[in-house]
PDB file of N, CA, C and O in Angstrom:
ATOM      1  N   UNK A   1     158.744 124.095 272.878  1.00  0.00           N
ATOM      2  CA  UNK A   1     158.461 122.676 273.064  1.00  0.00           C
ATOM      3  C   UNK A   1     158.343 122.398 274.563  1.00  0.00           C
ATOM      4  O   UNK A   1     159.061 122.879 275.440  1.00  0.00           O
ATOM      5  N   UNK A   2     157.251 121.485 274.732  1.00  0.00           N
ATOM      6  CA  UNK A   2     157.404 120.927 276.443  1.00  0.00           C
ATOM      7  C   UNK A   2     158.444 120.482 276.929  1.00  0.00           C
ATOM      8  O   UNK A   2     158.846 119.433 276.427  1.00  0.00           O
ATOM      9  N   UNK A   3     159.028 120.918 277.741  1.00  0.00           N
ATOM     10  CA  UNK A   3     160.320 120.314 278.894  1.00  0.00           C
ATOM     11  C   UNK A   3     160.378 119.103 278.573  1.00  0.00           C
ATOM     12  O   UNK A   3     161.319 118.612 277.950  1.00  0.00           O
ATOM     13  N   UNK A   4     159.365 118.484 278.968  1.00  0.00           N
ATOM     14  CA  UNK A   4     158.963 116.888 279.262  1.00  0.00           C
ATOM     15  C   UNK A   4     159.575 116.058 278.090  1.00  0.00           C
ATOM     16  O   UNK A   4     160.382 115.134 278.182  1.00  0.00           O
ATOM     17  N   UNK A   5     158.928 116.672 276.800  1.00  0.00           N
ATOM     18  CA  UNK A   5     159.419 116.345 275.334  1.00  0.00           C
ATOM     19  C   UNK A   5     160.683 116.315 274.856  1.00  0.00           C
ATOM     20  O   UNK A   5     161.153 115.467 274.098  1.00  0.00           O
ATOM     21  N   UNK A   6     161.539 117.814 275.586  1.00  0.00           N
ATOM     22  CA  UNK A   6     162.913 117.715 275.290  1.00  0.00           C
ATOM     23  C   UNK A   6     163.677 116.779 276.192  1.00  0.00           C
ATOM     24  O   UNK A   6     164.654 116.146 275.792  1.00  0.00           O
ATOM     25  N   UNK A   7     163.158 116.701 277.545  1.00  0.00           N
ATOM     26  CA  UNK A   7     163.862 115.826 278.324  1.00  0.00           C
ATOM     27  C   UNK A   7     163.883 113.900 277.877  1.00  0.00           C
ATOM     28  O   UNK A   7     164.810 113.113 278.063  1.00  0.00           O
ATOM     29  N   UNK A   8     162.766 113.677 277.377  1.00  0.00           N
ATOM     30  CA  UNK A   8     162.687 112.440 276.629  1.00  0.00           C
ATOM     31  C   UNK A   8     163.773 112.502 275.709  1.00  0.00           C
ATOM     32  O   UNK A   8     164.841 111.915 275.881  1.00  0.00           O
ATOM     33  N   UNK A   9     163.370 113.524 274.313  1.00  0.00           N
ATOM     34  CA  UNK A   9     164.403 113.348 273.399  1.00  0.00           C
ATOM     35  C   UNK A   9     165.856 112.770 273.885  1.00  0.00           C
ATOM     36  O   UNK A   9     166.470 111.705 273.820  1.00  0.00           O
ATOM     37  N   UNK A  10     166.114 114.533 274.587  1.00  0.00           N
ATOM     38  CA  UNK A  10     168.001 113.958 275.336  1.00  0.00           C
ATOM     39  C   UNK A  10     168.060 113.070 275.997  1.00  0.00           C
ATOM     40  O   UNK A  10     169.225 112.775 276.260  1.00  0.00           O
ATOM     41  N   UNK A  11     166.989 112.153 276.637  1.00  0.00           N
ATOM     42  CA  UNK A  11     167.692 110.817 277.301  1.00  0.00           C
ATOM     43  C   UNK A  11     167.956 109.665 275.912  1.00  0.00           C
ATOM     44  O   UNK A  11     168.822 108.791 275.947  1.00  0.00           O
ATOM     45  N   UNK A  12     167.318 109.819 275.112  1.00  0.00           N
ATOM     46  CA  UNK A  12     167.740 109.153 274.555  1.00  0.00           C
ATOM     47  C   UNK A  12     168.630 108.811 273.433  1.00  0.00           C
ATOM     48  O   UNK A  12     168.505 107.885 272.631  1.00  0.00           O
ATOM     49  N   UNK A  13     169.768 109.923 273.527  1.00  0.00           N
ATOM     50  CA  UNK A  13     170.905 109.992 273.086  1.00  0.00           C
ATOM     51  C   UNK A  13     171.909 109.311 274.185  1.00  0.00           C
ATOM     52  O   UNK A  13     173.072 108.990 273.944  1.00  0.00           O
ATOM     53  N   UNK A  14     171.317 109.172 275.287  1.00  0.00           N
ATOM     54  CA  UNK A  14     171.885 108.895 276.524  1.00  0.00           C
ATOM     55  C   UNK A  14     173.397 107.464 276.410  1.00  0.00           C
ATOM     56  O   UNK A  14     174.560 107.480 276.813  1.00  0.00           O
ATOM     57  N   UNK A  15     172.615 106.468 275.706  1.00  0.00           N
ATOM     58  CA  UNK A  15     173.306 105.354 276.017  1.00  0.00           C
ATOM     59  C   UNK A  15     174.704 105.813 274.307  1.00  0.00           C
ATOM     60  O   UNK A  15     175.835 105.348 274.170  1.00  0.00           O
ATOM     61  N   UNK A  16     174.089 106.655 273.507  1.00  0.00           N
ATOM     62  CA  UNK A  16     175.216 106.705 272.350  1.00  0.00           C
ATOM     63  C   UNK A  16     176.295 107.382 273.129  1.00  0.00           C
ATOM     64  O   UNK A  16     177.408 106.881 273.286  1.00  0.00           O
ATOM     65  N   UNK A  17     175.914 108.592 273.633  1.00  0.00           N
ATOM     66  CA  UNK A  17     176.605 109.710 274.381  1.00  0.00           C
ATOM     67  C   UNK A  17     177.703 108.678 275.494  1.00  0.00           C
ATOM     68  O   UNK A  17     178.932 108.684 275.419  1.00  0.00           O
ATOM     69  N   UNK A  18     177.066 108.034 276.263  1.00  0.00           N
ATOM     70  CA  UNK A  18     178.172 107.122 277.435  1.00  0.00           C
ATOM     71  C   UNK A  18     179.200 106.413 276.374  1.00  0.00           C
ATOM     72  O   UNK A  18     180.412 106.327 276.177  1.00  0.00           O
ATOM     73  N   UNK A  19     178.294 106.079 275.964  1.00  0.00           N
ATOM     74  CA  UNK A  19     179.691 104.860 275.120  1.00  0.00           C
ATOM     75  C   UNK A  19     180.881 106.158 274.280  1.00  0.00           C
ATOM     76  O   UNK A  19     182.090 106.013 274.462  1.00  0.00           O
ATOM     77  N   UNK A  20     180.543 106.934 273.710  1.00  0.00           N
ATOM     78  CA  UNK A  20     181.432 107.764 272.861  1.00  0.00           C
ATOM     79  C   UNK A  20     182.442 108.558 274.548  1.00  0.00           C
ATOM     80  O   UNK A  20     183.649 108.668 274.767  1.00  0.00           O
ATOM     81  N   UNK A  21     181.865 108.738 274.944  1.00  0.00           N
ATOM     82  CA  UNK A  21     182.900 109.128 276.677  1.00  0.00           C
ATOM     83  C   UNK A  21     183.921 108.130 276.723  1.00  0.00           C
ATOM     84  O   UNK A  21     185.138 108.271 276.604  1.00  0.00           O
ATOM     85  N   UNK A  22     183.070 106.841 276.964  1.00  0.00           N
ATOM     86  CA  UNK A  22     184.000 105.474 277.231  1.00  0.00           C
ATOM     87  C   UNK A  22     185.124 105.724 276.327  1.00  0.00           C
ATOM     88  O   UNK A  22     186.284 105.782 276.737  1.00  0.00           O
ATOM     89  N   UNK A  23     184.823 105.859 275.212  1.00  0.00           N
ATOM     90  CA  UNK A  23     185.634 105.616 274.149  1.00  0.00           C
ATOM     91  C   UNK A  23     186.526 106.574 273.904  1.00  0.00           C
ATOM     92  O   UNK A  23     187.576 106.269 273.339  1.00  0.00           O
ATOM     93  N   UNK A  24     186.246 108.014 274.319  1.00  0.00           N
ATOM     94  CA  UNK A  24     187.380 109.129 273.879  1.00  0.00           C
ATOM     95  C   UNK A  24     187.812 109.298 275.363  1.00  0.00           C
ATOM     96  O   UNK A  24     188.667 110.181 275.446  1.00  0.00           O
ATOM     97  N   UNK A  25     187.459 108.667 276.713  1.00  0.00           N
ATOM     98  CA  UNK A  25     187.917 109.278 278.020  1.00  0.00           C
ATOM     99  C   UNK A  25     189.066 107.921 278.402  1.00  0.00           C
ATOM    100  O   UNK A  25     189.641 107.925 279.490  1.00  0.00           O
ATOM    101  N   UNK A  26     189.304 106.814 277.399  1.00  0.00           N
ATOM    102  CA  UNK A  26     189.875 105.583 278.203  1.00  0.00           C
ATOM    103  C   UNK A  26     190.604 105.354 279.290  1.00  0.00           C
ATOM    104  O   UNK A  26     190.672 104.325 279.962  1.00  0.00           O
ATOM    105  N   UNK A  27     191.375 106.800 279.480  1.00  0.00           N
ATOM    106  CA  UNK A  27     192.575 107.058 280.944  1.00  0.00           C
ATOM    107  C   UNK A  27     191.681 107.622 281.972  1.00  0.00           C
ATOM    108  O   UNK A  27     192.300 107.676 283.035  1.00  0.00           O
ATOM    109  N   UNK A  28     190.438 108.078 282.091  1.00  0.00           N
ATOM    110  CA  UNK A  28     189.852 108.940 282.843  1.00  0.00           C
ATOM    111  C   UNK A  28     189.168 107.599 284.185  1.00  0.00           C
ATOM    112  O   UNK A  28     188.994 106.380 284.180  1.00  0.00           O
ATOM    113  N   UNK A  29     188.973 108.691 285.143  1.00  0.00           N
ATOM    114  CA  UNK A  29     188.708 107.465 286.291  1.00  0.00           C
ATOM    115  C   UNK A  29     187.081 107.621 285.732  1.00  0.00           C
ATOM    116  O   UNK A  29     186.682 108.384 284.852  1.00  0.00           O
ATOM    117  N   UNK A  30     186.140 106.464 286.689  1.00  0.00           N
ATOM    118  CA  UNK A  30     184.744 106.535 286.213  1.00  0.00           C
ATOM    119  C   UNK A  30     184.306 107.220 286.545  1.00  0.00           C
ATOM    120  O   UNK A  30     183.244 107.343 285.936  1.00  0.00           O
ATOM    121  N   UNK A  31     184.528 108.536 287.904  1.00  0.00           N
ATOM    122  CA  UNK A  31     184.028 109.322 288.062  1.00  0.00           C
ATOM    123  C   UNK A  31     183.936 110.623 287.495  1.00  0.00           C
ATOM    124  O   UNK A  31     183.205 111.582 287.745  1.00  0.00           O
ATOM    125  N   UNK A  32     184.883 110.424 286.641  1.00  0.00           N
ATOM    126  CA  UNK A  32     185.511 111.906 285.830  1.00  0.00           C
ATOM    127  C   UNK A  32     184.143 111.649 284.381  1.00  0.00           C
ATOM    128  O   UNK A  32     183.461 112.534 283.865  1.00  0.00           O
ATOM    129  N   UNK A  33     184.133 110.221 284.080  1.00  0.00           N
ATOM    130  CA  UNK A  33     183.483 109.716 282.632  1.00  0.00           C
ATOM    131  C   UNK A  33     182.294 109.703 282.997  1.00  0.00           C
ATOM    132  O   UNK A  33     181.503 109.877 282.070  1.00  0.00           O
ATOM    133  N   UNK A  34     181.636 109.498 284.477  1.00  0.00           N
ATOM    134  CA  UNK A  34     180.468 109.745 284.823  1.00  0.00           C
ATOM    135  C   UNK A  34     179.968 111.406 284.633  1.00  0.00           C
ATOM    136  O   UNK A  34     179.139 111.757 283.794  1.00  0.00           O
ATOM    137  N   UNK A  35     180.551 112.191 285.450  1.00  0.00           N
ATOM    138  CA  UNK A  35     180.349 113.493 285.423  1.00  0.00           C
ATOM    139  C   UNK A  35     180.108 114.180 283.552  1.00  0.00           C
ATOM    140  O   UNK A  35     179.157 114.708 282.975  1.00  0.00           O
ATOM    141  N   UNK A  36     181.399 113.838 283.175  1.00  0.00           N
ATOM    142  CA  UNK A  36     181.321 113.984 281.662  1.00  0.00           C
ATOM    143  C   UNK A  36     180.011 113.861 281.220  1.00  0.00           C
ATOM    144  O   UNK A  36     179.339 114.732 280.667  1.00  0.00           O
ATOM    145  N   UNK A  37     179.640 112.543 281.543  1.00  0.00           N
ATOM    146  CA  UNK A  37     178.071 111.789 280.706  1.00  0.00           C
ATOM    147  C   UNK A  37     176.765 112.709 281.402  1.00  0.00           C
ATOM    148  O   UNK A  37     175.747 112.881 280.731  1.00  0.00           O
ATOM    149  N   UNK A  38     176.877 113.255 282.731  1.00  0.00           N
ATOM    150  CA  UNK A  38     176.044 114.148 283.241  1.00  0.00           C
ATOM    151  C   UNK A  38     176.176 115.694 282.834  1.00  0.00           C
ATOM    152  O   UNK A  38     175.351 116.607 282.809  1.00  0.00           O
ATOM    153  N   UNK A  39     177.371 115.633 282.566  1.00  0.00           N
ATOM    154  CA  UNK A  39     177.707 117.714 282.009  1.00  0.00           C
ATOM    155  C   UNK A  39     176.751 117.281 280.647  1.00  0.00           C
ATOM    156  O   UNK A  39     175.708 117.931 280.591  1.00  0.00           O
ATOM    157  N   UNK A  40     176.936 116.338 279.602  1.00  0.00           N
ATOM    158  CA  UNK A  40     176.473 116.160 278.167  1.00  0.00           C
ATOM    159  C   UNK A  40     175.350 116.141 278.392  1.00  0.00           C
ATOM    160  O   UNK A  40     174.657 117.023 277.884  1.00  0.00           O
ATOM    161  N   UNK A  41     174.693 115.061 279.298  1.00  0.00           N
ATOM    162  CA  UNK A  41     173.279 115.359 278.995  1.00  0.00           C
ATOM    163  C   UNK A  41     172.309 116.376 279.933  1.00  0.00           C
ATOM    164  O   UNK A  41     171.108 116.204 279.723  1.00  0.00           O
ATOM    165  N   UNK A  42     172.632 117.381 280.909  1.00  0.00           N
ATOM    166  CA  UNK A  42     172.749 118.481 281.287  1.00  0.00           C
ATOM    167  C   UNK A  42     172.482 119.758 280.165  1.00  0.00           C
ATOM    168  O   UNK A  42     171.620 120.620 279.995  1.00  0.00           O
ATOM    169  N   UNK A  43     173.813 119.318 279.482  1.00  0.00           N
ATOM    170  CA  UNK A  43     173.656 120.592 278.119  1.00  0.00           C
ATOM    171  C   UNK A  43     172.681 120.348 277.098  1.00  0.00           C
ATOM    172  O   UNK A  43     172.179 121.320 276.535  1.00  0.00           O
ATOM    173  N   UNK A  44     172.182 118.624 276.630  1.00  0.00           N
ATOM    174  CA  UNK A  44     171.892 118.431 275.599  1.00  0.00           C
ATOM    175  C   UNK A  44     170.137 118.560 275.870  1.00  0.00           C
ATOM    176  O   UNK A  44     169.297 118.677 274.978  1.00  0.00           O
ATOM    177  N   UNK A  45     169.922 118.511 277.082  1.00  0.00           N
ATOM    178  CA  UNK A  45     168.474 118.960 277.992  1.00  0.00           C
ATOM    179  C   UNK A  45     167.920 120.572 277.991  1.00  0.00           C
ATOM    180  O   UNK A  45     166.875 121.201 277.821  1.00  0.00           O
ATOM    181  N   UNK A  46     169.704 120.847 278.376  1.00  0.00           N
ATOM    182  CA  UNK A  46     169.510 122.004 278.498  1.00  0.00           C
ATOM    183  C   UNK A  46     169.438 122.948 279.682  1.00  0.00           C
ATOM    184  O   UNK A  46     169.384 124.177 279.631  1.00  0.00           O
ATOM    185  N   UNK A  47     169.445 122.200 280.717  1.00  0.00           N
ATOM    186  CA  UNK A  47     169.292 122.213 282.249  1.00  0.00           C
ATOM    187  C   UNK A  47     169.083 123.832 282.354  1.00  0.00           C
ATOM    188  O   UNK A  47     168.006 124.295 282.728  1.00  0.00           O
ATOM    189  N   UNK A  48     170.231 124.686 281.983  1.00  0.00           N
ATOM    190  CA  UNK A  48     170.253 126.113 282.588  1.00  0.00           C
ATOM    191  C   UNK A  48     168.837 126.692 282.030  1.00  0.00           C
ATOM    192  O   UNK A  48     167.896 126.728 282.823  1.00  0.00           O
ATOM    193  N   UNK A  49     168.686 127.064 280.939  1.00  0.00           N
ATOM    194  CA  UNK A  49     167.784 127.438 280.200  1.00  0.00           C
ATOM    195  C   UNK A  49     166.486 127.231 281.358  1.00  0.00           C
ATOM    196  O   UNK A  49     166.027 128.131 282.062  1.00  0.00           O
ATOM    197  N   UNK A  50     165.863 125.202 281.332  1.00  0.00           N
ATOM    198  CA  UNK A  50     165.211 125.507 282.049  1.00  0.00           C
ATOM    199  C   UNK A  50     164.570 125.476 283.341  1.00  0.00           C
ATOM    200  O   UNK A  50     163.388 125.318 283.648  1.00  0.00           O
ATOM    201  N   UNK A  51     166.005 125.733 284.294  1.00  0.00           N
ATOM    202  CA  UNK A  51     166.003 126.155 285.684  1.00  0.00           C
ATOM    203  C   UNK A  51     165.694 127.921 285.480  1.00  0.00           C
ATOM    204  O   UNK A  51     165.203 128.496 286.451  1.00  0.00           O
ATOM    205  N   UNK A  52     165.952 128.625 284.387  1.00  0.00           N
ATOM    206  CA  UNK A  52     165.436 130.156 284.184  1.00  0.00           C
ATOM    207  C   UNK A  52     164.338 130.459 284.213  1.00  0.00           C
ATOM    208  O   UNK A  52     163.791 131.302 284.925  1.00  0.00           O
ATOM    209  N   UNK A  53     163.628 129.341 282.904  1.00  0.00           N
ATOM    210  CA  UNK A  53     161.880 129.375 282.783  1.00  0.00           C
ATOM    211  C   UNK A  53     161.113 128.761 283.971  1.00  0.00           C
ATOM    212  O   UNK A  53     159.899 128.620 284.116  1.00  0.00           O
ATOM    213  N   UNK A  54     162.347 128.364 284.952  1.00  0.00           N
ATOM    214  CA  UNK A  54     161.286 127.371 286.613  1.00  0.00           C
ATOM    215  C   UNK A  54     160.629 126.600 285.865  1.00  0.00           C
ATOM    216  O   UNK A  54     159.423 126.616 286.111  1.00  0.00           O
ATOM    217  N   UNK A  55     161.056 125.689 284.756  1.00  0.00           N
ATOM    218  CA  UNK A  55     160.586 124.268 284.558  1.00  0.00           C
ATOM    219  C   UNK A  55     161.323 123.288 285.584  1.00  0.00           C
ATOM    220  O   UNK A  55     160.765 122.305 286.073  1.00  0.00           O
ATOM    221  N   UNK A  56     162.925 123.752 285.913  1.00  0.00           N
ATOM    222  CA  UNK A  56     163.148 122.951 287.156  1.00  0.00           C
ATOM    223  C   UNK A  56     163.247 123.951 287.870  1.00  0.00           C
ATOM    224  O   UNK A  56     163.589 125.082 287.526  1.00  0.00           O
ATOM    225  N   UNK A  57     162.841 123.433 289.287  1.00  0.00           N
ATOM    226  CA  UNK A  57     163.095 124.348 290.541  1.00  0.00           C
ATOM    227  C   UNK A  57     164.129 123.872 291.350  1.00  0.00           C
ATOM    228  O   UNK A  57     164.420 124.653 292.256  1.00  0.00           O
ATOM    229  N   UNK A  58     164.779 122.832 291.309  1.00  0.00           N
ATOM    230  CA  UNK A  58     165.955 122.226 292.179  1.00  0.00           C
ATOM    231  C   UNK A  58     166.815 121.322 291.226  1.00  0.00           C
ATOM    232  O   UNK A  58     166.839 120.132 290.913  1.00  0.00           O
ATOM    233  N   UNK A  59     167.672 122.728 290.844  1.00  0.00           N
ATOM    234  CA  UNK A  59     168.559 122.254 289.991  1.00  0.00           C
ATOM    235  C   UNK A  59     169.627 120.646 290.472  1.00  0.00           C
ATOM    236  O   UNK A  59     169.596 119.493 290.043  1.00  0.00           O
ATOM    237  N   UNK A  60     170.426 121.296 291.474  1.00  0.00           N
ATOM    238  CA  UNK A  60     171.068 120.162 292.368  1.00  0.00           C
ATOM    239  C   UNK A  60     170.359 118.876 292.289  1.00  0.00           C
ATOM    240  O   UNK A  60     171.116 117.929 292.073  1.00  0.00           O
ATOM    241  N   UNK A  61     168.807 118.511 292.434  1.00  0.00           N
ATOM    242  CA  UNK A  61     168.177 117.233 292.698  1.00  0.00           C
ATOM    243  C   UNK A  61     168.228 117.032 291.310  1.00  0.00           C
ATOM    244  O   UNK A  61     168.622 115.893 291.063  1.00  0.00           O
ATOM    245  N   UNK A  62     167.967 117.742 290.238  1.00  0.00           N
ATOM    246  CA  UNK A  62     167.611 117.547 288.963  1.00  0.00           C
ATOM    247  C   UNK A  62     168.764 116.553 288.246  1.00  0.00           C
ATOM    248  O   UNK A  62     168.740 115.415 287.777  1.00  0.00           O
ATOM    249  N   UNK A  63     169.851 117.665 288.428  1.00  0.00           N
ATOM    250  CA  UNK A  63     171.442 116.551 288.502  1.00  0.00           C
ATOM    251  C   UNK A  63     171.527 115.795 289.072  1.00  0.00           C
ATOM    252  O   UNK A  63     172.106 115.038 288.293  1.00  0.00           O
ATOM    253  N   UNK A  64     171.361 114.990 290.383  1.00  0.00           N
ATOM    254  CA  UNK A  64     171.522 114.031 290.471  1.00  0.00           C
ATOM    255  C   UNK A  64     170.832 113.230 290.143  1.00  0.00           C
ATOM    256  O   UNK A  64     171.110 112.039 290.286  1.00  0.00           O
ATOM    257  N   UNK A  65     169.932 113.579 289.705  1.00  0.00           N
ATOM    258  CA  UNK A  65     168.726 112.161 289.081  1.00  0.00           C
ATOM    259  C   UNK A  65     169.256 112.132 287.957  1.00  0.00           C
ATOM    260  O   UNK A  65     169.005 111.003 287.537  1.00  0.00           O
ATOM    261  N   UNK A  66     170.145 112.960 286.799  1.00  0.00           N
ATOM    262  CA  UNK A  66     170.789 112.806 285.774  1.00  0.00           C
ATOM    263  C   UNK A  66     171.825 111.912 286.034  1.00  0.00           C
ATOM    264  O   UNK A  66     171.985 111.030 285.190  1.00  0.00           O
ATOM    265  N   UNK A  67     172.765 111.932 287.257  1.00  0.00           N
ATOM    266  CA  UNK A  67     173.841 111.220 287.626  1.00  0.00           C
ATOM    267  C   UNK A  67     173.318 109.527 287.684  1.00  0.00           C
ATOM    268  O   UNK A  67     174.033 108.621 287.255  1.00  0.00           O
ATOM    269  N   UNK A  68     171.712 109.259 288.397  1.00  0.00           N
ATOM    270  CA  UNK A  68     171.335 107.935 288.515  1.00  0.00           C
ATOM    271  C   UNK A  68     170.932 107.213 287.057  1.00  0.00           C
ATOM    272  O   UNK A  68     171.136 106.056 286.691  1.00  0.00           O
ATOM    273  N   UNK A  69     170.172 108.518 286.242  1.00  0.00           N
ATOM    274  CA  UNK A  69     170.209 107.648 284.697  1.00  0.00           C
ATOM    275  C   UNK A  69     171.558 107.398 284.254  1.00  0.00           C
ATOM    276  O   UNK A  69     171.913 106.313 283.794  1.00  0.00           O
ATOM    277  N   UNK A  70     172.214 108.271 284.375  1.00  0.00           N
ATOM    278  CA  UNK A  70     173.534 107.890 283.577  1.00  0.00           C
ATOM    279  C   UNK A  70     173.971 106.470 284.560  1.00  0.00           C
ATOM    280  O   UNK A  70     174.452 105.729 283.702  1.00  0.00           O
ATOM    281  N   UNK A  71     174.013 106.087 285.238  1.00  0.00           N
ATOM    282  CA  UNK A  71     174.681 105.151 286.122  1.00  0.00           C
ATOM    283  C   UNK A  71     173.818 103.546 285.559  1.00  0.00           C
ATOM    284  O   UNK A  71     174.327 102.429 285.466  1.00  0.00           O
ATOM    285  N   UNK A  72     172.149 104.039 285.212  1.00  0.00           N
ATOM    286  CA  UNK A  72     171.218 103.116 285.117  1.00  0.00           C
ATOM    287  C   UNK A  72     171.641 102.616 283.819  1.00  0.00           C
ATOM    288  O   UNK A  72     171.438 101.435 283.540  1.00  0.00           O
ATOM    289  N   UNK A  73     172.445 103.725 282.661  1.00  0.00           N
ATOM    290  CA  UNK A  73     172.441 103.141 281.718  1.00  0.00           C
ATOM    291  C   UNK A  73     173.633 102.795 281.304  1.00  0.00           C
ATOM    292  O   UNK A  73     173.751 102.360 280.159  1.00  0.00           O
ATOM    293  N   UNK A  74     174.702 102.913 282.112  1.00  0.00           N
ATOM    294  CA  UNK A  74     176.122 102.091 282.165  1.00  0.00           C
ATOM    295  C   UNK A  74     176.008 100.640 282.775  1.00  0.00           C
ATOM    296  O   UNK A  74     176.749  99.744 282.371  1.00  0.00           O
ATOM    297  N   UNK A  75     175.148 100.448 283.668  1.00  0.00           N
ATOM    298  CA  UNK A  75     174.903  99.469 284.129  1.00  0.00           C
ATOM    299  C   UNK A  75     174.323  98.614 282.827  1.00  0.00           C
ATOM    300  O   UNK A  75     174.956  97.687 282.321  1.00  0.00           O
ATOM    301  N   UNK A  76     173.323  98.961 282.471  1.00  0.00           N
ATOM    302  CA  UNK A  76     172.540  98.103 281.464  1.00  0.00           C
ATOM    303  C   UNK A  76     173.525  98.443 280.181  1.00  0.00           C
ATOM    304  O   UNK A  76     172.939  97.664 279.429  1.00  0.00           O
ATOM    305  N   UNK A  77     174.472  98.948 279.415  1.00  0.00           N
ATOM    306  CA  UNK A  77     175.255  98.574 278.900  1.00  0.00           C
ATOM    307  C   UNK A  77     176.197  97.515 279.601  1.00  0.00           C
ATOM    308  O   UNK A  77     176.247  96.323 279.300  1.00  0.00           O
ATOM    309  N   UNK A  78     176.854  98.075 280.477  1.00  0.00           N
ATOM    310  CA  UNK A  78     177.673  96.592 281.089  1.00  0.00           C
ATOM    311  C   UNK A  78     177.339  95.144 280.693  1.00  0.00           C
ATOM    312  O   UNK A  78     178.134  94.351 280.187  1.00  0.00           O
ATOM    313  N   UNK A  79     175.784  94.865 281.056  1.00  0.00           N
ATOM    314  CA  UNK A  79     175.002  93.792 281.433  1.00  0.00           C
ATOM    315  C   UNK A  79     174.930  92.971 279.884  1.00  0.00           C
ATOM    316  O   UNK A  79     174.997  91.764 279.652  1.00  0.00           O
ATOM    317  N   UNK A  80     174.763  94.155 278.928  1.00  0.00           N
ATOM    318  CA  UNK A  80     174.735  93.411 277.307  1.00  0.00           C
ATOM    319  C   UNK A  80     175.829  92.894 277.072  1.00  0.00           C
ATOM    320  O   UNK A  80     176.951  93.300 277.375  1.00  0.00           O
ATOM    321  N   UNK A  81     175.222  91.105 275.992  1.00  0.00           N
ATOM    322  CA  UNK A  81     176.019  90.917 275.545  1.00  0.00           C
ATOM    323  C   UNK A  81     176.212  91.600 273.763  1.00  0.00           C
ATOM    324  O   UNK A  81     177.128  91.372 272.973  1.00  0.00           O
ATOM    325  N   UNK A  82     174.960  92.485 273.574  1.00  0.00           N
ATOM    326  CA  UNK A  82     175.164  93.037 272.371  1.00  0.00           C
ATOM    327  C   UNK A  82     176.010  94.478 272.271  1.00  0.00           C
ATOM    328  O   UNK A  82     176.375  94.975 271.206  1.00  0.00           O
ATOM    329  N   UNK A  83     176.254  95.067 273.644  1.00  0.00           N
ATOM    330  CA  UNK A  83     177.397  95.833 273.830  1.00  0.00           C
ATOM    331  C   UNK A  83     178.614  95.802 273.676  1.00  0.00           C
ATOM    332  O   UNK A  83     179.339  96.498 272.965  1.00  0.00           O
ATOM    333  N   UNK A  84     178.913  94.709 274.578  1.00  0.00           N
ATOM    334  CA  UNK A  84     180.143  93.687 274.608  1.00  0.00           C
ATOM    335  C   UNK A  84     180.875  93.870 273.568  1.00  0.00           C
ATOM    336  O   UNK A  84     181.986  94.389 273.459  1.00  0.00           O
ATOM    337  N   UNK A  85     179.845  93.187 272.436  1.00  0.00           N
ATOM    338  CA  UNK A  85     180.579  92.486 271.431  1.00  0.00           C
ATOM    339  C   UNK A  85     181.969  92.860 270.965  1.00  0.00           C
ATOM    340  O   UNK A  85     182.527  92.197 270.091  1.00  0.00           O
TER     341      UNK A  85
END
C-alpha cells in the first residue's frame, strides 16, 4: 500500500487514540501523554518499517511533525464542546 494511504489511515485513529491516553494515563504529566500519543501513532504508521523502504528519509523531522498533529488534535479536542461533554 502507498505510505501516503497508510499515513492518512493512522491519522485518523489519531483523535480516538489521544483521548484513550487521556483516559488510561490520568497521573501522567502532558508530556509523558504527549509522547505516548506520538510512540502510538509512530507504531500505528509504522514509522520504522518505512524509514527502511526510504519512504521517510528524516526520521527525527518525521516525529516531530507527529508531535505537532498530536498537539493540533488535543488542542481541537480541548476546544469541543462535543468532547467536553
Amino acid at each position: 500500500m502507498d505510505f501516503f494511504a497508510i499515513l492518512l489511515r493512522g491519522l485518523t485513529f489519531l483523535p480516538n487514540a489521544v483521548e484513550a491516553i487521556e483516559a488510561l494515563s490520568g497521573g501522567k504529566t502532558s508530556e509523558e501523554k504527549r509522547q505516548a500519543a506520538v510512540e502510538m501513532a509512530g507504531d500505528t504508521i509504522n514509522v520504522a518499517d518505512a524509514v527502511a523502504a526510504r519512504q521517510i528519509v528524516d526520521a527525527a523531522g518525521f516525529t516531530e511533525g507527529l508531535g505537532k498533529i498530536v498537539d493540533g488534535v488535543v488542542d481541537c479536542l480541548n476546544a469541543s464542546v462535543w468532547f467536553k461533554g
